[in-house]
Biopython code that builds the backbone (N, CA, C, O; Angstrom):
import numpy as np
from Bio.PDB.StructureBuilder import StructureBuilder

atoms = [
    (1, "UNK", "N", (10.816, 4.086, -2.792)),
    (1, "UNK", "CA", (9.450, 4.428, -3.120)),
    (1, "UNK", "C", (8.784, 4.983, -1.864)),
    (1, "UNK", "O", (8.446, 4.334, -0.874)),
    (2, "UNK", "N", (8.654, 6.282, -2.071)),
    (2, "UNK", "CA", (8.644, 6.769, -0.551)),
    (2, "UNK", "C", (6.746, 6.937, -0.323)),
    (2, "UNK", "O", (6.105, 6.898, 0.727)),
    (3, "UNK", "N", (6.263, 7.123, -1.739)),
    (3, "UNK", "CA", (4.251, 7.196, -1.641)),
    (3, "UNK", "C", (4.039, 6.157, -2.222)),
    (3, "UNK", "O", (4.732, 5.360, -2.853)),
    (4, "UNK", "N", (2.669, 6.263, -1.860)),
    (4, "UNK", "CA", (1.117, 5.244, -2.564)),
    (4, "UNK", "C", (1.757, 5.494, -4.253)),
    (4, "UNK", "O", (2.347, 4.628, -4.897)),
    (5, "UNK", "N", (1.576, 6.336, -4.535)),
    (5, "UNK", "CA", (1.817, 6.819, -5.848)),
    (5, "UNK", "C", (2.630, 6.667, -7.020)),
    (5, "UNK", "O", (2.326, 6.529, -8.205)),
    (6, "UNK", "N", (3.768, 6.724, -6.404)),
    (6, "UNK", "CA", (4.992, 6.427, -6.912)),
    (6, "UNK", "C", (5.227, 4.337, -6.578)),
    (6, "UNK", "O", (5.620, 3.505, -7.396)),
    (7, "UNK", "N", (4.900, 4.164, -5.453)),
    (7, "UNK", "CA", (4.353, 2.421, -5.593)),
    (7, "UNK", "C", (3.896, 2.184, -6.672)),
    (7, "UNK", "O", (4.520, 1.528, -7.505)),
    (8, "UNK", "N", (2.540, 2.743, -6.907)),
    (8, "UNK", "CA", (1.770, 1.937, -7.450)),
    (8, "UNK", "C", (2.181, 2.255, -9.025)),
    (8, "UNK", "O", (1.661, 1.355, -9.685)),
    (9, "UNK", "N", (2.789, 3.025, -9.772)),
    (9, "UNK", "CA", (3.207, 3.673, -10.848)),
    (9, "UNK", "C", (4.440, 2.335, -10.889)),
    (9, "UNK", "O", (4.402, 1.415, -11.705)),
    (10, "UNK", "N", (5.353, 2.479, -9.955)),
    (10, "UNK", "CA", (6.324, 1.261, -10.733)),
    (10, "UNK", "C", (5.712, 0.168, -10.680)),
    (10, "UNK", "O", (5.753, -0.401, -11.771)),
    (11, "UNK", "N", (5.090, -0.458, -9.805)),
    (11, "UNK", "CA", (4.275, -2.000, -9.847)),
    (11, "UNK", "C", (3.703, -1.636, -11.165)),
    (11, "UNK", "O", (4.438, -2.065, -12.054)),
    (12, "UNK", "N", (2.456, -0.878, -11.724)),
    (12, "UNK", "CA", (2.065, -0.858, -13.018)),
    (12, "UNK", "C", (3.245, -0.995, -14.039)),
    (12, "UNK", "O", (3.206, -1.853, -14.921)),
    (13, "UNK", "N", (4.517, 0.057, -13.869)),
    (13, "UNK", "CA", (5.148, -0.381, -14.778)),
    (13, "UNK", "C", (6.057, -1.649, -15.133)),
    (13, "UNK", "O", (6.500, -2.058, -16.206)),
    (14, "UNK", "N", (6.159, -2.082, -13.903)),
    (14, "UNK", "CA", (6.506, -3.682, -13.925)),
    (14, "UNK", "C", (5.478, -4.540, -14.753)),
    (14, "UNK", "O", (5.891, -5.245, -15.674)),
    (15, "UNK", "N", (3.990, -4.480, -14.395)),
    (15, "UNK", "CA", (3.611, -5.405, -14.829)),
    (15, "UNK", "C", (3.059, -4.877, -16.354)),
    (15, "UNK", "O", (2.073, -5.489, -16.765)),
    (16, "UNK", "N", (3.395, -4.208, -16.900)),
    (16, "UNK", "CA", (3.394, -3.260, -18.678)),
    (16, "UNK", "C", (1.992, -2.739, -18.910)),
    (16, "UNK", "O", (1.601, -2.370, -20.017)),
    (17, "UNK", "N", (1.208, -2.726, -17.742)),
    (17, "UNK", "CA", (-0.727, -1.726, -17.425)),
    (17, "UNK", "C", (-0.195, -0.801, -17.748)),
    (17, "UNK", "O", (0.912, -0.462, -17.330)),
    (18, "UNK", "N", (-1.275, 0.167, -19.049)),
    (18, "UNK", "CA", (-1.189, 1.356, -18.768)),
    (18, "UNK", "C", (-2.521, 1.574, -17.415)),
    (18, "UNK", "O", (-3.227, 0.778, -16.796)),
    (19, "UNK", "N", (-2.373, 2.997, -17.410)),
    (19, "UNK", "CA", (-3.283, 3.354, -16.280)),
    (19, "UNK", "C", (-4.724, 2.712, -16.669)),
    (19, "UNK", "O", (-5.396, 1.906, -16.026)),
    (20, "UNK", "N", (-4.949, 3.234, -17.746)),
    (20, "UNK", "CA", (-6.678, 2.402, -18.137)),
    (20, "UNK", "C", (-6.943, 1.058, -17.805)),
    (20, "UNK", "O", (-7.869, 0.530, -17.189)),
    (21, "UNK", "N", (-5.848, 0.586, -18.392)),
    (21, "UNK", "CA", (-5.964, -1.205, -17.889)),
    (21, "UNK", "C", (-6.297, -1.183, -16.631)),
    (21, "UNK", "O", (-7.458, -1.231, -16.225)),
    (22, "UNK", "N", (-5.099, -1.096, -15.802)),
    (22, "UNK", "CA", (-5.164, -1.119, -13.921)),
    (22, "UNK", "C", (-6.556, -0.847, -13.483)),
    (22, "UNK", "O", (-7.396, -1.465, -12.829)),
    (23, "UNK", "N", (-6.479, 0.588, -14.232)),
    (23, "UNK", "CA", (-8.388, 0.931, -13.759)),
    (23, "UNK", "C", (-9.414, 0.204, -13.704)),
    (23, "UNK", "O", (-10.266, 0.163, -12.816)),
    (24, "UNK", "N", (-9.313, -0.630, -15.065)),
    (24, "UNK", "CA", (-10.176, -1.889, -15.684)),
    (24, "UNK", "C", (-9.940, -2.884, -14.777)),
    (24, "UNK", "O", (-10.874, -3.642, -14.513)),
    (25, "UNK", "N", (-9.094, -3.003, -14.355)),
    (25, "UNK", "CA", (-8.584, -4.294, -13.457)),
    (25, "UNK", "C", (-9.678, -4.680, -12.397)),
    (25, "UNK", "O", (-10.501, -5.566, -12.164)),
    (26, "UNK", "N", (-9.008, -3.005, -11.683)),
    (26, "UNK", "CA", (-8.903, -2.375, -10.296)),
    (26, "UNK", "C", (-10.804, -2.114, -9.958)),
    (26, "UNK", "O", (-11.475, -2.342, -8.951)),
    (27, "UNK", "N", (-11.176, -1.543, -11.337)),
    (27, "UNK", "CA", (-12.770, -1.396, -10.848)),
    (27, "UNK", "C", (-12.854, 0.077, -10.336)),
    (27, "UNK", "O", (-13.615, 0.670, -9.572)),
    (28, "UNK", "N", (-11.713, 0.437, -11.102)),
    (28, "UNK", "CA", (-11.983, 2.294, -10.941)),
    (28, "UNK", "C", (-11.791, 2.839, -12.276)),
    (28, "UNK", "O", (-11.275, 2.349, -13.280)),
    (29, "UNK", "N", (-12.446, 4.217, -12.000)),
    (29, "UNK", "CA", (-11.924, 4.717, -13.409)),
    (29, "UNK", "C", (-9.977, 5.408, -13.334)),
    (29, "UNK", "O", (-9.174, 5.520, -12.408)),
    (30, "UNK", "N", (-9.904, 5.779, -15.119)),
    (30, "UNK", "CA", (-8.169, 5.532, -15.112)),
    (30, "UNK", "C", (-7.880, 7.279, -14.826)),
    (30, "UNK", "O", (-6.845, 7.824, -15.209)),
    (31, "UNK", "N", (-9.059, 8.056, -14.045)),
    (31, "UNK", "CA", (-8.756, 9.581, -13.731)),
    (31, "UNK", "C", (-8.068, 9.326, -12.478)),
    (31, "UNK", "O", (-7.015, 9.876, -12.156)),
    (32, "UNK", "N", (-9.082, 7.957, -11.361)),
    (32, "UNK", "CA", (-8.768, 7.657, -9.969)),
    (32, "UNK", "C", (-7.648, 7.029, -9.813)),
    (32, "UNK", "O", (-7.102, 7.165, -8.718)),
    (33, "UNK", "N", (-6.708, 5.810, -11.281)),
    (33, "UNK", "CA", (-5.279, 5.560, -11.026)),
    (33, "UNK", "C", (-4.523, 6.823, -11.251)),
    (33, "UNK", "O", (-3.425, 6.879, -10.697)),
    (34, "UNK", "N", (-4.966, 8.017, -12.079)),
    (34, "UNK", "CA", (-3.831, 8.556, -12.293)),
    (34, "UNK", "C", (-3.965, 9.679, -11.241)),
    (34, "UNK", "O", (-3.085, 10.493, -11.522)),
    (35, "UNK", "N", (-4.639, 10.095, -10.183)),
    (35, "UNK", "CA", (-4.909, 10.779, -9.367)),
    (35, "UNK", "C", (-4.012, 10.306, -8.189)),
    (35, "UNK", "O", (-3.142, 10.861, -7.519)),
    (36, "UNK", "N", (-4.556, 9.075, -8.197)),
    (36, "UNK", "CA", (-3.153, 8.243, -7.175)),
    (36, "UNK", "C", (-1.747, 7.732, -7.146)),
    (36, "UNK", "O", (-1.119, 7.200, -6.231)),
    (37, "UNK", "N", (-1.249, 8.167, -8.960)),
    (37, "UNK", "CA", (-0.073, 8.004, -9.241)),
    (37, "UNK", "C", (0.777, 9.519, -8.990)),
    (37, "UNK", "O", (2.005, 9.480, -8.918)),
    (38, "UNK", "N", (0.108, 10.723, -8.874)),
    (38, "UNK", "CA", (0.035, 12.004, -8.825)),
    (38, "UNK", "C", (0.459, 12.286, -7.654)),
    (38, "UNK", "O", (1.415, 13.052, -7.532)),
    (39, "UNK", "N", (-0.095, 11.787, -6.676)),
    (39, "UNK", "CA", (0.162, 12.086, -5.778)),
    (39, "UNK", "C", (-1.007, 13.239, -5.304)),
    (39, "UNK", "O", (-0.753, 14.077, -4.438)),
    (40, "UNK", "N", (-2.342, 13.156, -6.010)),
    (40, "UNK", "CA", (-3.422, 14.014, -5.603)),
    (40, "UNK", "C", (-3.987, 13.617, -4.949)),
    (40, "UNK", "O", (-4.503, 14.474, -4.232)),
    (41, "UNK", "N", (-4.399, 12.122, -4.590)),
    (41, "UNK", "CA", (-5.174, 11.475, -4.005)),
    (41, "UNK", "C", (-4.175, 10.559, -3.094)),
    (41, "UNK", "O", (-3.496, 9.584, -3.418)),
    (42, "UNK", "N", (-4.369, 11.401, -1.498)),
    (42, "UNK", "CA", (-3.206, 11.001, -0.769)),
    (42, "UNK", "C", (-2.943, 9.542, -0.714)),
    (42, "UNK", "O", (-1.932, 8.909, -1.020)),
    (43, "UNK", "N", (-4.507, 9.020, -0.086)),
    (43, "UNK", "CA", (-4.579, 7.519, -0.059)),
    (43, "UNK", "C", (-5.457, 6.455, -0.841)),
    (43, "UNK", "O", (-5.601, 6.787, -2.018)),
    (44, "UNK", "N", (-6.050, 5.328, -0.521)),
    (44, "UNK", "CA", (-7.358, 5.171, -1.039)),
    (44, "UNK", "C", (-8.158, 3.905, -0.508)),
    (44, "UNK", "O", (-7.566, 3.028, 0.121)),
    (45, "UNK", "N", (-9.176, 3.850, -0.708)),
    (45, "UNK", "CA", (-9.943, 3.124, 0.028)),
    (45, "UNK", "C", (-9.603, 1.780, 0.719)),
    (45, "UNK", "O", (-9.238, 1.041, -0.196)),
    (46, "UNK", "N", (-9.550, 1.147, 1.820)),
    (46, "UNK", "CA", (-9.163, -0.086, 1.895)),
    (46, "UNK", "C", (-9.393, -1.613, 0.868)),
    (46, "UNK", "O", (-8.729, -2.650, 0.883)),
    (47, "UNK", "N", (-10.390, -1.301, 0.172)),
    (47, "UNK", "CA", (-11.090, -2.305, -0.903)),
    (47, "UNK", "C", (-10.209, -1.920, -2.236)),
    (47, "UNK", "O", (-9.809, -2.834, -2.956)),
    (48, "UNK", "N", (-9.919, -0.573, -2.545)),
    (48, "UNK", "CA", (-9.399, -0.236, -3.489)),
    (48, "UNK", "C", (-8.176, -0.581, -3.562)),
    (48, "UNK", "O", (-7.792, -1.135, -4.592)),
    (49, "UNK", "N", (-7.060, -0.283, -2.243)),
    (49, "UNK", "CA", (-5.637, -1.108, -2.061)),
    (49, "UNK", "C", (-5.599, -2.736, -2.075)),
    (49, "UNK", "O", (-4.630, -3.458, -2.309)),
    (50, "UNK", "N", (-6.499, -2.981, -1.861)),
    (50, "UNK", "CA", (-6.670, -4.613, -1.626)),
    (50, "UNK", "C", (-6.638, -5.034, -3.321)),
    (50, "UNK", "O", (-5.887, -5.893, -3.784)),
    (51, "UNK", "N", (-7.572, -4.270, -4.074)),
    (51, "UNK", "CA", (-7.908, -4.253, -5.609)),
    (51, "UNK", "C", (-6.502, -3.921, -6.716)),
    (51, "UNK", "O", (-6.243, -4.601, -7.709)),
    (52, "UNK", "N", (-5.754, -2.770, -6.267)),
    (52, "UNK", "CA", (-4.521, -2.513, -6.502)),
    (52, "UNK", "C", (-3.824, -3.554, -6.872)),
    (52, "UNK", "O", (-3.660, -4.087, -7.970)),
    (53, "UNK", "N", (-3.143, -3.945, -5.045)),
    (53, "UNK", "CA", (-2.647, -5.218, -5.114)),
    (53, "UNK", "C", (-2.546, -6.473, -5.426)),
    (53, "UNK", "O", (-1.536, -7.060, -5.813)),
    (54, "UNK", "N", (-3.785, -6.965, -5.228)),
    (54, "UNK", "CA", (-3.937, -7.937, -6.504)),
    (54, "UNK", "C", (-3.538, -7.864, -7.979)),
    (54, "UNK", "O", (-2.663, -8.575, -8.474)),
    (55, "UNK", "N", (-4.369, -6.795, -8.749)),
    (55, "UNK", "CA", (-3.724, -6.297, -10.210)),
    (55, "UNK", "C", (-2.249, -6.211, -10.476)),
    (55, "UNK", "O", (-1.678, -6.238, -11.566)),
    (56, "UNK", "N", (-1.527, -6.053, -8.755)),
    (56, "UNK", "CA", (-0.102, -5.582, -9.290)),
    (56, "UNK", "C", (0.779, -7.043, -9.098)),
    (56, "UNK", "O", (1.901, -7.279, -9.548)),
    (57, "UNK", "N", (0.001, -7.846, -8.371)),
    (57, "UNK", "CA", (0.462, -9.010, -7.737)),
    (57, "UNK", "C", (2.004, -8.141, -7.066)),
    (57, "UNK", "O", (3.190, -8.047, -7.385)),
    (58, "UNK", "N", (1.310, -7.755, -6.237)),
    (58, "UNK", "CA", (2.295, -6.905, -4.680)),
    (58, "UNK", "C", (1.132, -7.184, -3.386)),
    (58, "UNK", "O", (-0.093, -7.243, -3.285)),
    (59, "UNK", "N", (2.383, -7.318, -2.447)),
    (59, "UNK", "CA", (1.568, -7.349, -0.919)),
    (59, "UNK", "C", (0.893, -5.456, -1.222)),
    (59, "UNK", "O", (1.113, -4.370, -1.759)),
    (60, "UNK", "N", (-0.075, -6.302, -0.330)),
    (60, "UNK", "CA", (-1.052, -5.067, 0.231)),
    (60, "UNK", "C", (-0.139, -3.951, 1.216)),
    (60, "UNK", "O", (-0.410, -2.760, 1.368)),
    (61, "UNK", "N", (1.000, -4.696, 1.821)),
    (61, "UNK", "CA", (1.482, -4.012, 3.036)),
    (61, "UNK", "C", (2.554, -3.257, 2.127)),
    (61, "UNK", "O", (2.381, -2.038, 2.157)),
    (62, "UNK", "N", (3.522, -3.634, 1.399)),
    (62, "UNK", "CA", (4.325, -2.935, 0.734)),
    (62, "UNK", "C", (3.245, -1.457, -0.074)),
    (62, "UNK", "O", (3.267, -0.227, -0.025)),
    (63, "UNK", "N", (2.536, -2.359, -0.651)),
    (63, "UNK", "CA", (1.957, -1.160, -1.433)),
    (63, "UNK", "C", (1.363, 0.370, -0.497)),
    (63, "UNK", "O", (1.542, 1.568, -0.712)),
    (64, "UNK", "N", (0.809, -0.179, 0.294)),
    (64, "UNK", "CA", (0.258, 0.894, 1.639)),
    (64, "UNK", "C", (1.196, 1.573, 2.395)),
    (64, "UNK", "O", (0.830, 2.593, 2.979)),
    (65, "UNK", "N", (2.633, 1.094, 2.515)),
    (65, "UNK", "CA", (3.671, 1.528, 3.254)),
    (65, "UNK", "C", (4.863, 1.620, 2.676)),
    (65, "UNK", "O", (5.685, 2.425, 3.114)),
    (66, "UNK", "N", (5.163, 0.757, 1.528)),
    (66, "UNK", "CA", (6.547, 0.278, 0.718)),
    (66, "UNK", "C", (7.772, -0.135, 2.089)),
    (66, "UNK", "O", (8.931, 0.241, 2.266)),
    (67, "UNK", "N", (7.040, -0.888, 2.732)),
    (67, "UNK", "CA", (7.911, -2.055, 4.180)),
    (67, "UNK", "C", (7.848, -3.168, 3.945)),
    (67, "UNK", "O", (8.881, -3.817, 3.778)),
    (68, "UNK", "N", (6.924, -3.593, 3.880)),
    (68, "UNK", "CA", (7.007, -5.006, 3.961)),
    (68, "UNK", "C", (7.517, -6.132, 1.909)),
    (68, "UNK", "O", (7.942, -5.583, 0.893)),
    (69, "UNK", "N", (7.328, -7.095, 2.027)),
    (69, "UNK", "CA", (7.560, -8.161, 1.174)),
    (69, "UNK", "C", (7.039, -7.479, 0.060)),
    (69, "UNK", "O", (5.835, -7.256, 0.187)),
    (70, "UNK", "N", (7.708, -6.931, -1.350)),
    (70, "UNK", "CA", (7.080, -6.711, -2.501)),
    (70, "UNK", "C", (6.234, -7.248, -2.720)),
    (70, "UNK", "O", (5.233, -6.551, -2.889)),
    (71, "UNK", "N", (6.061, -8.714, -2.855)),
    (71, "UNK", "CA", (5.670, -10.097, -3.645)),
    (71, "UNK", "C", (4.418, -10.391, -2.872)),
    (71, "UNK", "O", (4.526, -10.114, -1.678)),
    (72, "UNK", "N", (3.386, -10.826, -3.200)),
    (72, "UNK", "CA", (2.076, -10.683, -2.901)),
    (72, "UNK", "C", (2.164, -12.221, -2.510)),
    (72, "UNK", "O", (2.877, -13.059, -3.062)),
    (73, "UNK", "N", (1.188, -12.446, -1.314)),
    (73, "UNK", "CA", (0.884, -13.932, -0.558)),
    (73, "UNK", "C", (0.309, -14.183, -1.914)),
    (73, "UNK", "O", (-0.653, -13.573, -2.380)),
    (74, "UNK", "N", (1.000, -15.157, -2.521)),
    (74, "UNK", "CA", (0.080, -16.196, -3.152)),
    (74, "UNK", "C", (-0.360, -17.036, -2.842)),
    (74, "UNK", "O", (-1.077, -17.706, -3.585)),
    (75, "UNK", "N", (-0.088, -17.363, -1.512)),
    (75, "UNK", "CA", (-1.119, -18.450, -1.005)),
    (75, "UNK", "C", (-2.519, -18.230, -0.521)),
    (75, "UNK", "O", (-3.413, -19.074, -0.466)),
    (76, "UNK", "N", (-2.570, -17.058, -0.202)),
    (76, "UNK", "CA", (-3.905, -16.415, 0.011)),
    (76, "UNK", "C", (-4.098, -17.075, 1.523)),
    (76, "UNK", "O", (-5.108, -17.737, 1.762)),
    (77, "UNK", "N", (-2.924, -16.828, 2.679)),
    (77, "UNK", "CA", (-3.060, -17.117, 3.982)),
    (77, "UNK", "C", (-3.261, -16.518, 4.984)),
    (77, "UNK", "O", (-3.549, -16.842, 6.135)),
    (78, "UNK", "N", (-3.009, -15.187, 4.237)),
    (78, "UNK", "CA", (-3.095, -14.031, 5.175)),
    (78, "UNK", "C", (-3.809, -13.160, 4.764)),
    (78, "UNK", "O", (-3.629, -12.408, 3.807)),
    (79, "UNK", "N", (-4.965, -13.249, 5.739)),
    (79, "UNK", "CA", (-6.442, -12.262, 5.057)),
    (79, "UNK", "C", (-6.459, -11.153, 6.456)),
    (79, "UNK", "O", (-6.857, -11.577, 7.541)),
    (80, "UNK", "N", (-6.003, -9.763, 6.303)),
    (80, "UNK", "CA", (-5.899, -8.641, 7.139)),
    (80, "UNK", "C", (-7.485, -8.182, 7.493)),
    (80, "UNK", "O", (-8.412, -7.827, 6.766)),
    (81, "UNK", "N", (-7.326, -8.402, 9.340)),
    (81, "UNK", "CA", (-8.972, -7.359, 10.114)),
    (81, "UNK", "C", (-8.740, -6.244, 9.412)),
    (81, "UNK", "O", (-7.788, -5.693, 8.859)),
    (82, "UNK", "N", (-10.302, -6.005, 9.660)),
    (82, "UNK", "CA", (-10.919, -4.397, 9.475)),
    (82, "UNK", "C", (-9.590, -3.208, 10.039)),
    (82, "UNK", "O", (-9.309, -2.066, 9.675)),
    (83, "UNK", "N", (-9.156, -3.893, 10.808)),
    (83, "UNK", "CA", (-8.559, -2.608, 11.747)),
    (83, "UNK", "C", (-7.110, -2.796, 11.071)),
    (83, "UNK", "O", (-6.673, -1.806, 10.485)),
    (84, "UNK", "N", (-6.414, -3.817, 11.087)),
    (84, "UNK", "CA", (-5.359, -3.564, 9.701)),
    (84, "UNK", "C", (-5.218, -2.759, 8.620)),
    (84, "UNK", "O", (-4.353, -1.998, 8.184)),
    (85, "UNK", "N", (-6.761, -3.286, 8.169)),
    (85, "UNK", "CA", (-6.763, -2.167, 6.723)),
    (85, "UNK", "C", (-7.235, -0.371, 7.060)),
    (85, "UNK", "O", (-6.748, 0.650, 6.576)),
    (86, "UNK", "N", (-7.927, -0.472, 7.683)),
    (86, "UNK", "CA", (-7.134, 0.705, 8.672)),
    (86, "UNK", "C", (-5.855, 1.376, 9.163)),
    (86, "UNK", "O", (-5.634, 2.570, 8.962)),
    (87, "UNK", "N", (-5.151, 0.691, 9.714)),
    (87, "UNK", "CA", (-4.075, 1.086, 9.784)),
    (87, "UNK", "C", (-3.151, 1.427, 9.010)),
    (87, "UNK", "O", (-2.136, 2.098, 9.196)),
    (88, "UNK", "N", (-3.687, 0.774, 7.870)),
    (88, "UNK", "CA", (-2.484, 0.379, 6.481)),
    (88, "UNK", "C", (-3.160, 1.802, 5.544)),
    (88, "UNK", "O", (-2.353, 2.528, 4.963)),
    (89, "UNK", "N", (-4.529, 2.082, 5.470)),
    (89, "UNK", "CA", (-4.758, 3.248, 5.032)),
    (89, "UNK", "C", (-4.100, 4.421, 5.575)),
    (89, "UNK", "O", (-3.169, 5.069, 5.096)),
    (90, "UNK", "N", (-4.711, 4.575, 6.608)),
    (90, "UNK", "CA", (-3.796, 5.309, 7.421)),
    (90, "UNK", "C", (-2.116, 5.663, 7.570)),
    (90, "UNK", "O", (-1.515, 6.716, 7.783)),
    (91, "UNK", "N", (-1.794, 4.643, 7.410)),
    (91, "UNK", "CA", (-0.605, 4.587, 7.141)),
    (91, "UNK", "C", (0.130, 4.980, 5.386)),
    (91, "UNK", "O", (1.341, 5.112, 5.210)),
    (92, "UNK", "N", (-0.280, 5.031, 4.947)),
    (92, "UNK", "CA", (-0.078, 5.291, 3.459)),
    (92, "UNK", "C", (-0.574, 6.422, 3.132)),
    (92, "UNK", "O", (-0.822, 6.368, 1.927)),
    (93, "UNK", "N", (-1.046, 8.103, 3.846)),
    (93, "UNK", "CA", (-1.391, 8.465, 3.701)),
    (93, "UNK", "C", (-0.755, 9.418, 4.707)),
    (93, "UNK", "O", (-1.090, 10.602, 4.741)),
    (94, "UNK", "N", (0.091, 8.944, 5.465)),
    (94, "UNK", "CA", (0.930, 10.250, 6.817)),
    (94, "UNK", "C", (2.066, 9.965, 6.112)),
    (94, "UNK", "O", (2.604, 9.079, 5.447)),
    (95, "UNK", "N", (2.289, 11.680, 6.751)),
    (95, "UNK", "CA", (3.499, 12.335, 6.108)),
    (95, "UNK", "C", (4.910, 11.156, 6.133)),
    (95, "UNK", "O", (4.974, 10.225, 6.935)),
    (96, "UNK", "N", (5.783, 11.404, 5.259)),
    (96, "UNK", "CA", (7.009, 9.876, 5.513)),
    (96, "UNK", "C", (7.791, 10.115, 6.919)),
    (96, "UNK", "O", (8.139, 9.206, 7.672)),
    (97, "UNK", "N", (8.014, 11.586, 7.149)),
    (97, "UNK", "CA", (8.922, 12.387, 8.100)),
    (97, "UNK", "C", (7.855, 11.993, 9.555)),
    (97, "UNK", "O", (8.489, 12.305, 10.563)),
    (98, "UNK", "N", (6.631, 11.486, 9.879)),
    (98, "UNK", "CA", (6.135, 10.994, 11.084)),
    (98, "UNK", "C", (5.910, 9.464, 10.984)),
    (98, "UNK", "O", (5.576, 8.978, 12.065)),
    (99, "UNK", "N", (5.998, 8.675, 10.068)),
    (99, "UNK", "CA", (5.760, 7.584, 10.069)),
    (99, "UNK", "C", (7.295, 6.938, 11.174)),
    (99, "UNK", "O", (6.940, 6.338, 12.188)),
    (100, "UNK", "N", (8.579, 7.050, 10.993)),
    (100, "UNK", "CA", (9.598, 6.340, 12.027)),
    (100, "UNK", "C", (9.109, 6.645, 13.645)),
    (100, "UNK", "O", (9.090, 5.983, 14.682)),
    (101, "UNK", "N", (8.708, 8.092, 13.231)),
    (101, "UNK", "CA", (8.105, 8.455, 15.234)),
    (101, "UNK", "C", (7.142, 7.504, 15.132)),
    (101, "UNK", "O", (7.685, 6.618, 15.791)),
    (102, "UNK", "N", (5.716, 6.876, 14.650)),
    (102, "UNK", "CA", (5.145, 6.621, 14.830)),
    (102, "UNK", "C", (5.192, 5.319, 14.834)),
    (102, "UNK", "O", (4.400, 4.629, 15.476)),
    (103, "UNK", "N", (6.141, 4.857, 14.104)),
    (103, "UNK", "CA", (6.676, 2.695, 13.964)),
    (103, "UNK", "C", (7.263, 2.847, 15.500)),
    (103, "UNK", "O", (6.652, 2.256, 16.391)),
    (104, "UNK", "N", (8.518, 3.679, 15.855)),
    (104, "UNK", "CA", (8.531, 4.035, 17.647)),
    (104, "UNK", "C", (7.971, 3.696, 18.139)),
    (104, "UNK", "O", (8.220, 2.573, 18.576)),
    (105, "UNK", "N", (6.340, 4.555, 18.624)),
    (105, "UNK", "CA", (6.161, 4.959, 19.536)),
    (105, "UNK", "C", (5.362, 3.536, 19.712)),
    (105, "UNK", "O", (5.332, 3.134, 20.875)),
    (106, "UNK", "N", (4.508, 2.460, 18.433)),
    (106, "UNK", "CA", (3.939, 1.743, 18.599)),
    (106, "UNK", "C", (4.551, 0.344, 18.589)),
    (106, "UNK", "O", (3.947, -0.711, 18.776)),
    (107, "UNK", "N", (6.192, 0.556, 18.273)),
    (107, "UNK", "CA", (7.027, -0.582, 19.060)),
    (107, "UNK", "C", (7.012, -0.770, 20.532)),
    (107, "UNK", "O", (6.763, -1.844, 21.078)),
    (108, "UNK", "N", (7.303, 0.375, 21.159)),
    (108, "UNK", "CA", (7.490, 1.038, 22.558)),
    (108, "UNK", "C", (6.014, 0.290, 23.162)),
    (108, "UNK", "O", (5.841, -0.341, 24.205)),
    (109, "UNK", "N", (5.402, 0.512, 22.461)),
    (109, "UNK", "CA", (3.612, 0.057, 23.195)),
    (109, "UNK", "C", (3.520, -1.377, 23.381)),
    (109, "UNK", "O", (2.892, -1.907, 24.298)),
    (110, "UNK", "N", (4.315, -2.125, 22.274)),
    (110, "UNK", "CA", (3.929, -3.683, 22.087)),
    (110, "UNK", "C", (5.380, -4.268, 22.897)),
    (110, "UNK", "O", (5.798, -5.423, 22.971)),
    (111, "UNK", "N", (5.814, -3.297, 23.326)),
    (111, "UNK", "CA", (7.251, -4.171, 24.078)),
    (111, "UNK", "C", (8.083, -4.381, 23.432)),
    (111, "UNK", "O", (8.952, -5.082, 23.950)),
    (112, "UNK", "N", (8.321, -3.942, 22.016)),
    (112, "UNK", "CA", (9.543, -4.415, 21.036)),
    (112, "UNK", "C", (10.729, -3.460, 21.013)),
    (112, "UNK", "O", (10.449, -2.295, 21.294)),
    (113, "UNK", "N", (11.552, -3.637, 20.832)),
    (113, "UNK", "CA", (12.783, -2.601, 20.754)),
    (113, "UNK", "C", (13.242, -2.001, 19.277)),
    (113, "UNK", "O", (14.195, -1.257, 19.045)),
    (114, "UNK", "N", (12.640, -2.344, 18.700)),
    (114, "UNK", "CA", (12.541, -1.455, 16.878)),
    (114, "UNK", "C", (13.909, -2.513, 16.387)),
    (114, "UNK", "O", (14.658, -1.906, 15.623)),
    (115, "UNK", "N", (14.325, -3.841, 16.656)),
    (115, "UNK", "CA", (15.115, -4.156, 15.981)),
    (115, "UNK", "C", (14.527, -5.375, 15.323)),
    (115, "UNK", "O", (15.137, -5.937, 14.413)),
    (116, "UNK", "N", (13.125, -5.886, 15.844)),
    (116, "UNK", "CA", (12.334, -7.087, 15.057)),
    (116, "UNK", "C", (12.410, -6.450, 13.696)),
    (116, "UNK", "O", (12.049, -5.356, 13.262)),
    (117, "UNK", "N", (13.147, -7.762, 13.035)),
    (117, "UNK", "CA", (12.799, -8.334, 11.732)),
    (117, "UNK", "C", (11.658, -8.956, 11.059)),
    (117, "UNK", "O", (11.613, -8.987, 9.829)),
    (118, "UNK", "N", (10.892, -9.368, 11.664)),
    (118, "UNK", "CA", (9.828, -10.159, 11.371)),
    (118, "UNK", "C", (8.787, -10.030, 11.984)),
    (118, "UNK", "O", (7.822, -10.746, 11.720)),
]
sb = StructureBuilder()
sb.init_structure("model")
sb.init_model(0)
sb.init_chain("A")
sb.init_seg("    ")
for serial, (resi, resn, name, xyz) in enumerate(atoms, 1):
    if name == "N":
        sb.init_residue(resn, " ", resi, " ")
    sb.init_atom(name, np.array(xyz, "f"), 0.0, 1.0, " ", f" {name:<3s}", serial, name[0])
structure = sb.get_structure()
């Protein structure tokens, strides 16, 4: 699942939403899910991925990147800064072909050698 789009299209179809539902869910209209299943609407709001994810019961981080844990904290332990959801917008929204330079260059920054697992 290489976009936002194509994420969020199989999570819906996992959980049997058509687009209207999700919309209903989500607190958007079902032009703005299917705009983002399209691939027209590169990314989307940090409140809106947060809204997504919940509806899809998927992590926020998979859905924004398709990296991390499918399966959504159900414990509700991990609540992401402003600047996360930032990043995670951001991130879900650059090209796939700069995102490995860019997991690089910001391993390289934090001292890691790109082989952390966790």
């Amino acid at each position: 699942m290489n976009t936002l789009g194509s994420r969020v299209t199989d999570a819906r179809d996992r959980a049997g939403f058509s687009q209207a539902e999700l919309a209903k869910r989500v607190g958007v209209t079902p032009g703005a899910i299917n705009k983002i299943e399209s691939g027209e609407t590169k990314g989307a709001k940090p409140e809106t991925l947060a809204a997504l994810a919940r509806a899809l019961g998927v992590s926020m981080e998979w859905l924004a990147t398709g990296e991390e844990d499918r399966i959504a904290d159900t414990k509700g332990t991990y609540t992401p800064s402003q600047e996360t959801w930032r990043l995670l917008t951001a991130w879900a929204i650059l090209p796939t072909n700069l995102q490995g330079s860019l997991l690089a260059l910001v391993e390289a920054m934090a001292g890691l050698d790109g082989s952390t697992n966790d």
